[in-house]
C-alpha positions in Angstrom: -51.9 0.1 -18.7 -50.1 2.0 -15.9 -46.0 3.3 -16.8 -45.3 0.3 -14.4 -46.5 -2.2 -16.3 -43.7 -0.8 -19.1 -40.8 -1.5 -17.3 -39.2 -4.7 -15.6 -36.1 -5.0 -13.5 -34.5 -7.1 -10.8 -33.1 -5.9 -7.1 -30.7 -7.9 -5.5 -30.2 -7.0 -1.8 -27.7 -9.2 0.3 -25.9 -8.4 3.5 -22.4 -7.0 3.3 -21.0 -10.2 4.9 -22.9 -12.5 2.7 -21.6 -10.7 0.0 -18.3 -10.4 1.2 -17.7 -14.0 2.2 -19.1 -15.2 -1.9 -17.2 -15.7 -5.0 -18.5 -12.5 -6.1 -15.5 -10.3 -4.1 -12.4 -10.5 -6.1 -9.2 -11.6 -3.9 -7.8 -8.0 -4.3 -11.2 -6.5 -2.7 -12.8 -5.5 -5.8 -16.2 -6.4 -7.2 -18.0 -6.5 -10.9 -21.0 -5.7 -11.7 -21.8 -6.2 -15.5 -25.4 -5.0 -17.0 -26.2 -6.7 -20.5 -28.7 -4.6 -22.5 -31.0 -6.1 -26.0 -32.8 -3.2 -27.7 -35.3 -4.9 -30.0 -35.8 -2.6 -33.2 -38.8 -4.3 -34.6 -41.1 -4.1 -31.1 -44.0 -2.4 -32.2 -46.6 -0.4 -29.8 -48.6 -2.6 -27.4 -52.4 -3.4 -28.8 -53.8 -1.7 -26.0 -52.3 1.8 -27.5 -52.5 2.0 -31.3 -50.7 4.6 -32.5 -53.0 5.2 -35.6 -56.2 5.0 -34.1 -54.6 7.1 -30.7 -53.6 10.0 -33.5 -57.1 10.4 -35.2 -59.1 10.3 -31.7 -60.7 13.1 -30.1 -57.7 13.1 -27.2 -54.7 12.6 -29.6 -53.3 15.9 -28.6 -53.3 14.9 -24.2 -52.2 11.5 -25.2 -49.2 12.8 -27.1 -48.4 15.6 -24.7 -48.7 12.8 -21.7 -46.8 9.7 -23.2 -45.0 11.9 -25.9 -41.8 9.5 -24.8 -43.3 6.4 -25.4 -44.7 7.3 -28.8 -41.2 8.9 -30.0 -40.3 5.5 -28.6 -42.0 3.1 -31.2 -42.9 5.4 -34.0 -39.5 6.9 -34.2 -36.3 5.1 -36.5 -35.9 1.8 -35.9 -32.9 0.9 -37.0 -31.2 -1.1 -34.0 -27.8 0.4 -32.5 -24.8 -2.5 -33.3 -23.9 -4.5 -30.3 -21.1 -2.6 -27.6 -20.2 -3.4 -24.2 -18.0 -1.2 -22.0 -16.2 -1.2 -18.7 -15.9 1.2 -16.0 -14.5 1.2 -12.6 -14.7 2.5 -9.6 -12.1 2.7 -6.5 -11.6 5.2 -3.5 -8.6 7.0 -3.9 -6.8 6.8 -0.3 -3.0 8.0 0.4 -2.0 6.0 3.3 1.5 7.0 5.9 2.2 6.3 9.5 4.3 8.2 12.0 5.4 7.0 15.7 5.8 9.6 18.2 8.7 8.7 21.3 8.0 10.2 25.0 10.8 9.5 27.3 10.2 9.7 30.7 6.7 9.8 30.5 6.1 9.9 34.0 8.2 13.4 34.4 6.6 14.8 31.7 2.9 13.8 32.7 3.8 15.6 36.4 4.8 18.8 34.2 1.4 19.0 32.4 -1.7 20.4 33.3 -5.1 19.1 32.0 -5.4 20.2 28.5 -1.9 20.5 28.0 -0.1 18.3 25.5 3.0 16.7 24.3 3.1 17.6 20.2 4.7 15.4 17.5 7.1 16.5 14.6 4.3 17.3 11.6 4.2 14.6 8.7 2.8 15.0 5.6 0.3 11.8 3.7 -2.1 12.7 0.8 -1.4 16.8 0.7 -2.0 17.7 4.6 0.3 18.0 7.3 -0.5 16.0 10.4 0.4 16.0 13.5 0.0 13.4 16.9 -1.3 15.4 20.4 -1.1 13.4 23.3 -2.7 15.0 26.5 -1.0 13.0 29.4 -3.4 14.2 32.2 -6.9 14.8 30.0 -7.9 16.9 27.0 -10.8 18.0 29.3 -12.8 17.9 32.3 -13.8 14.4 32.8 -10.6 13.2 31.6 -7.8 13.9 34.1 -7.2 9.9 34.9 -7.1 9.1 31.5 -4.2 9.9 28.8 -5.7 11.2 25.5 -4.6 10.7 21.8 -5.8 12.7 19.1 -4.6 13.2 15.3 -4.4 17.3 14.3 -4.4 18.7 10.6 -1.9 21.6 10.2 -2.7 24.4 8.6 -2.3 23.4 4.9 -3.4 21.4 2.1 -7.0 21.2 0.8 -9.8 23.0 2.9 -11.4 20.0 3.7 -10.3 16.3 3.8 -11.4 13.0 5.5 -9.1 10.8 6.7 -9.1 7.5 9.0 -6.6 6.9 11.2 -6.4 4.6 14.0 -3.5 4.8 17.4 -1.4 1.8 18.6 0.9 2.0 22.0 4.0 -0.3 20.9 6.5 -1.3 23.7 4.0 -3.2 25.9 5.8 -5.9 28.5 2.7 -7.5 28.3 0.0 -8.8 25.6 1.4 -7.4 22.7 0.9 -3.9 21.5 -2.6 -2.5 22.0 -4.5 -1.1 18.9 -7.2 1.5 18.7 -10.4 1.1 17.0 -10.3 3.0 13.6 -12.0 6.6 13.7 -13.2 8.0 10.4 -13.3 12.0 10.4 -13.7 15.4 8.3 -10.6 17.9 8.7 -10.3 21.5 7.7 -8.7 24.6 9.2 -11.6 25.8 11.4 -9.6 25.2 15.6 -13.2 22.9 16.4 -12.9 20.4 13.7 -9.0 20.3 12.7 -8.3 17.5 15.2 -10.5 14.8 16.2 -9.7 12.1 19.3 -8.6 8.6 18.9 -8.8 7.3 21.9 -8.2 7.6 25.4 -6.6 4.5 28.1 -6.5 5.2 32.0 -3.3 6.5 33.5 -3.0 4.2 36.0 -3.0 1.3 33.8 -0.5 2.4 31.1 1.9 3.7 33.6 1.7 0.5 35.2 5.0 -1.9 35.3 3.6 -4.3 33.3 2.4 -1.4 30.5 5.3 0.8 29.8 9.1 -0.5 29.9 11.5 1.9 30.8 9.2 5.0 31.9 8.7 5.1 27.8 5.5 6.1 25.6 5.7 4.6 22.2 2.5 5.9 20.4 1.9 4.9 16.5 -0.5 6.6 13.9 -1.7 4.8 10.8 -3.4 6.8 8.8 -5.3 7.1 5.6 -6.8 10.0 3.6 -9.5 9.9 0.9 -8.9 12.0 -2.0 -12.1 13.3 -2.6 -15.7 12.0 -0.8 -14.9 8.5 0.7 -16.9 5.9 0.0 -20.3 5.5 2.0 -21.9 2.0 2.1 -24.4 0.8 0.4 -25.8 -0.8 3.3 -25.4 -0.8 6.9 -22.8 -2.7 8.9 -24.7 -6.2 11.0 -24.5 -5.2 14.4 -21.7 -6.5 16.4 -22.0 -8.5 19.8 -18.8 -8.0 22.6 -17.4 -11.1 24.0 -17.2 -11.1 27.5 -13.1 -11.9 27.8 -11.8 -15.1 28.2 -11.8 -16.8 31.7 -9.9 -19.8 31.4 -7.0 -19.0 33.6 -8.9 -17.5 36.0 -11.1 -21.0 36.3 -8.0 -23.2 35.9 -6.7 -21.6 38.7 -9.6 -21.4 41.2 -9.4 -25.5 40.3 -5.6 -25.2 41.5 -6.7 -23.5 44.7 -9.8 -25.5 45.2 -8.1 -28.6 44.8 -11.3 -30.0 43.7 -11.0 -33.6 41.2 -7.2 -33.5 42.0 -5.5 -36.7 41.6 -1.9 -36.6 42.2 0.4 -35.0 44.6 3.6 -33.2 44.7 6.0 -32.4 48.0 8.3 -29.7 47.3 10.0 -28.1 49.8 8.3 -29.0 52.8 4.9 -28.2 50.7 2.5 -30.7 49.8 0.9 -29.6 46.1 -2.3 -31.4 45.2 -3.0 -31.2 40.8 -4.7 -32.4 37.9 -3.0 -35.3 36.0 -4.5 -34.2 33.1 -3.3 -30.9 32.7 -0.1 -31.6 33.9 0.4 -34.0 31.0 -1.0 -31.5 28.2 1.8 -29.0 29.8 4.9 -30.5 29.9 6.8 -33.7 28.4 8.5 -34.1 31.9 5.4 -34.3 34.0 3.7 -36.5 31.2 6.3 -39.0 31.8 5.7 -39.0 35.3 2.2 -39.3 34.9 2.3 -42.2 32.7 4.3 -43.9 35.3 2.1 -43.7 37.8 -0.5 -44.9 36.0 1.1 -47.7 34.0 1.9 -48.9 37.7 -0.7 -48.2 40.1 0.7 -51.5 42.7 3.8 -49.3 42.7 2.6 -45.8 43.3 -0.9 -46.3 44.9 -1.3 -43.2 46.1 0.2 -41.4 43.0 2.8 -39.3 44.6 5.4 -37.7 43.9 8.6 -36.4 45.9 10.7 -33.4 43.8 14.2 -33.1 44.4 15.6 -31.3 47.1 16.9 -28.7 44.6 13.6 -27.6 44.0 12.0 -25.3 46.9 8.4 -24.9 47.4 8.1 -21.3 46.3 9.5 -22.5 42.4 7.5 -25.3 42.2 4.2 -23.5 43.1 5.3 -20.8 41.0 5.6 -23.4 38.4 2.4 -24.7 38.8 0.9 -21.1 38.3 2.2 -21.1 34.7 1.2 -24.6 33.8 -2.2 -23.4 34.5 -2.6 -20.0 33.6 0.1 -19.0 31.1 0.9 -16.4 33.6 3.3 -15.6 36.1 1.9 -15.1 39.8 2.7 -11.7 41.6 6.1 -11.0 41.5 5.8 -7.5 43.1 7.6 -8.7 46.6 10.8 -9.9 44.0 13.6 -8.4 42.7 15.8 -9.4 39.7 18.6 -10.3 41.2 17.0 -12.2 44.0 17.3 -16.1 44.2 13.7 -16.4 43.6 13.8 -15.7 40.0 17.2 -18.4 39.3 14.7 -21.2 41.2 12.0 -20.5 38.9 14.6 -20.8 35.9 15.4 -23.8 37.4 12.4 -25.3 37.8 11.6 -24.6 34.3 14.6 -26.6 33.1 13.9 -29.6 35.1 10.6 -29.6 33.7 10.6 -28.7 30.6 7.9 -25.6 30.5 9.2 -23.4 28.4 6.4 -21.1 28.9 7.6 -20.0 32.4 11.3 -19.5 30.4 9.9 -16.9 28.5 7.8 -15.7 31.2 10.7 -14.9 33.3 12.7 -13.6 30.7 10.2 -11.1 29.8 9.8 -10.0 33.0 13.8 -9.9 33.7 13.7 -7.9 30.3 11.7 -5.0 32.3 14.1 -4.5 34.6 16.7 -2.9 32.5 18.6 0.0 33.8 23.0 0.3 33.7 22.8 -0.3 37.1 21.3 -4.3 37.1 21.9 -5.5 33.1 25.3 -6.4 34.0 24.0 -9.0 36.8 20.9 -9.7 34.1 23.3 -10.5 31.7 24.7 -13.1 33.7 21.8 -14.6 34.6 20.8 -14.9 30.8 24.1 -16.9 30.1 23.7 -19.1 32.7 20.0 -20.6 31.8 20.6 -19.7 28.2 18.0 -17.4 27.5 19.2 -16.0 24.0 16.6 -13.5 23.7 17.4 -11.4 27.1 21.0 -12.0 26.0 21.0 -10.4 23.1 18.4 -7.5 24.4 20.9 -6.6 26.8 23.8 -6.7 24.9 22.3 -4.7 22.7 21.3 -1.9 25.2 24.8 -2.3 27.0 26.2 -1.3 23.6 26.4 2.6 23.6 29.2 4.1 25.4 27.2 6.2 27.8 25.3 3.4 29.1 28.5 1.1 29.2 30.5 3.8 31.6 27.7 3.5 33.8 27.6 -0.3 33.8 31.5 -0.7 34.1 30.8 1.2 37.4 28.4 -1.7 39.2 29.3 -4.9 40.8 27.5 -6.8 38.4 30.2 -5.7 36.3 33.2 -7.3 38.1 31.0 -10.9 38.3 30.1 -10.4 34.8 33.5 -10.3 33.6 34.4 -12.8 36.2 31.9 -15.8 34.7 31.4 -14.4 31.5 34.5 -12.4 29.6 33.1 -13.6 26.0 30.4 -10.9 27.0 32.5 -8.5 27.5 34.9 -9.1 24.9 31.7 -8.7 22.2 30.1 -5.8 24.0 33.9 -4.0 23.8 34.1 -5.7 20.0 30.8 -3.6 18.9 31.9 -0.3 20.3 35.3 -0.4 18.0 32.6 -0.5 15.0 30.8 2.1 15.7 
């Protein structure tokens, strides 16, 4: 009988996610493993190797010297060891910090720098190292000079080695939301080739793009995590994962716009005839649901289902309009300016109908523009279609008294104070408290 043939056991293999996604993971990320042992005392040597017989053969000397173990095993004691279970755990020990690093005037500085020059932040300290943010606005390298690069940098202190895994986000986007770095797991010590390691790099172009950066401002955020002593490896290897190609639905919704294709109503606005979808009209908007159902609760009244807007409205807000209601988006608005009469139409034409999406849209995009030369005339704007959330963004950045000189010195001022004094009065109200 071979050793094999001694022993018995059980393997259980099962895919991380599997495993996961059971009611084996604990809701705080932990799992158990218990092991429940019998001993039996009274077992005695299998038939096939007697221990008399083995010890008075010719071969007793090899077969003790090769399966000494085993024989110890069932001709030692054999008293049976009282029952005893026991616990132990086992946890990665990780000290976890962030820091946010501030470039203002990003643009000025990124003209300054050369390729493989950076812009350093204030050291911080998480789980016994110094650490540090280096962002390269033109390129760590060759290869890299249309790209801004972000990397994390151990100081000079601490433990010799340590691992860490840190992961970037750029905060202050106009648009989507902040965007967040994959995480990047990496070993640290003093050598100058491995005390920093990149996080990731995003074209030039695009971050310093209007609709990237407000106020000529990089807002860069570190999350990071360090291991006291080895992190943990898994046991098994991650699935494979399959990229998404991104989500075309307002590109499509919109080609349907343009195309005109299964339209079936019409809008004159302006001088402009606009041909639409019913359908998607109703989903969008209680005001154009209404409209819908009328025309189709009365078909001997409308039988060619259209509809003439107001005179108020002009063509150029009502197909702006129509953008939104399709894509969630706002259509170029490069050739406009904040103050121009454009923006107040679309306002308008959000009111009548009741998208609030292009509300927000506009007010976001208001909210870019900015400076103590136009948030006075912003401002007023705001009041007037109630938009509470650029109202109280501007109020707030009117606040400080160097940026209120400036503003007391525009025209937007005087027609500020003109159609809205309350403003005023609470801008002037928050100064006296500071």
């Amino acid at each position: 009988m071979s050793d094999r043939e001694f022993s018995q056991g059980y393997v259980e293999l099962a895919r991380r996610r599997e495993l996961e996604a059971s009611s084996c993971v604990c809701d705080d990320d932990s799992i158990t493993v218990r092991c429940t042992l019998t001993i039996g005392a009274t077992a005695k040597p299998p038939s096939v190797f007697p221990w008399r017989r083995t010890t008075k053969s010719d071969d007793a000397d090899d077969m003790v010297a090769t399966h000494e173990s085993l024989i110890e095993s069932f001709a030692g004691d054999s008293a049976a060891d009282t029952d005893a279970a026991s616990t132990s755990t086992a946890a990665p020990e990780v000290v976890t910090g962030s820091h946010t690093l501030l470039i203002n005037r990003f643009s000025e500085t990124k003209a300054s720098l050369a390729r493989g020059e950076c812009v350093r932040s204030a050291q911080f300290r998480v789980g016994g190292s110094n650490w540090y943010i280096k962002v390269y606005p033109n390129g760590h390298d060759r290869g890299s000079e249309d790209s801004v690069s972000f990397f994390l940098a151990r100081g000079r202190s601490g433990e010799w080695e340590t691992t860490a895994e840190f992961a970037f986000e750029l905060v202050n986007f106009a648009e989507a939301g902040n965007h967040k770095s994959g995480k990047v797991r990496g070993a640290f010590d003093n050598s100058a080739s491995s005390s920093e390691h990149l996080g990731f790099q995003r074209a030039a172009a695009e971050l310093q793009s209007a609709r990237q950066m407000r106020n000529d401002r990089l807002v860069v955020r570190c999350r990071l995590g360090v291991f006291k002593g080895k992190p943990p490896s898994p046991l098994l290897a991650e699935p494979p994962a399959i990229a998404v190609p991104p989500d075309t639905r307002s590109s499509d919704l919109l080609g349907l716009l343009n195309s005109q294709e299964c339209s079936d109503i019409t809008y004159a606005a302006g001088g402009t005839t606009f041909r639409a979808h019913s359908c998607i009209l109703a989903a969008r908007s209680p005001v154009f649901r209404e409209e819908v159902r009328e025309l189709t609760d009365n078909p001997e009244k409308h039988p060619w289902r259209h509809v003439n807007v107001e005179e108020e409205m002009t063509a150029q807000a009502f197909e702006a309009l129509l953008h939104v209601v399709y894509t969630d988006q706002l259509p170029d608005m490069s050739y406009v300016e904040p103050t121009d009469e454009a923006v107040e139409a679309m306002l308008f034409a959000a009111e009548r109908y009741g998208v609030g999406r292009l509300k927000h849209r506009c007010e976001q995009w208001l909210c870019s523009f900015v400076t103590p030369f136009t948030v006075a005339d912003i401002l007023s704007t705001a009041v007037r279609y109630d938009l509470r959330l650029l109202e109280d963004a501007c109020v707030q950045y009117a606040t400080p008294d160097h940026v209120w000189e400036h503003v007391k010195g525009t025209d937007g001022f005087d027609r500020l104070r003109a159609t809205c004094p309350h403003i005023v009065r609470e801008i002037e109200s928050k100064q006296r408290k500071y």
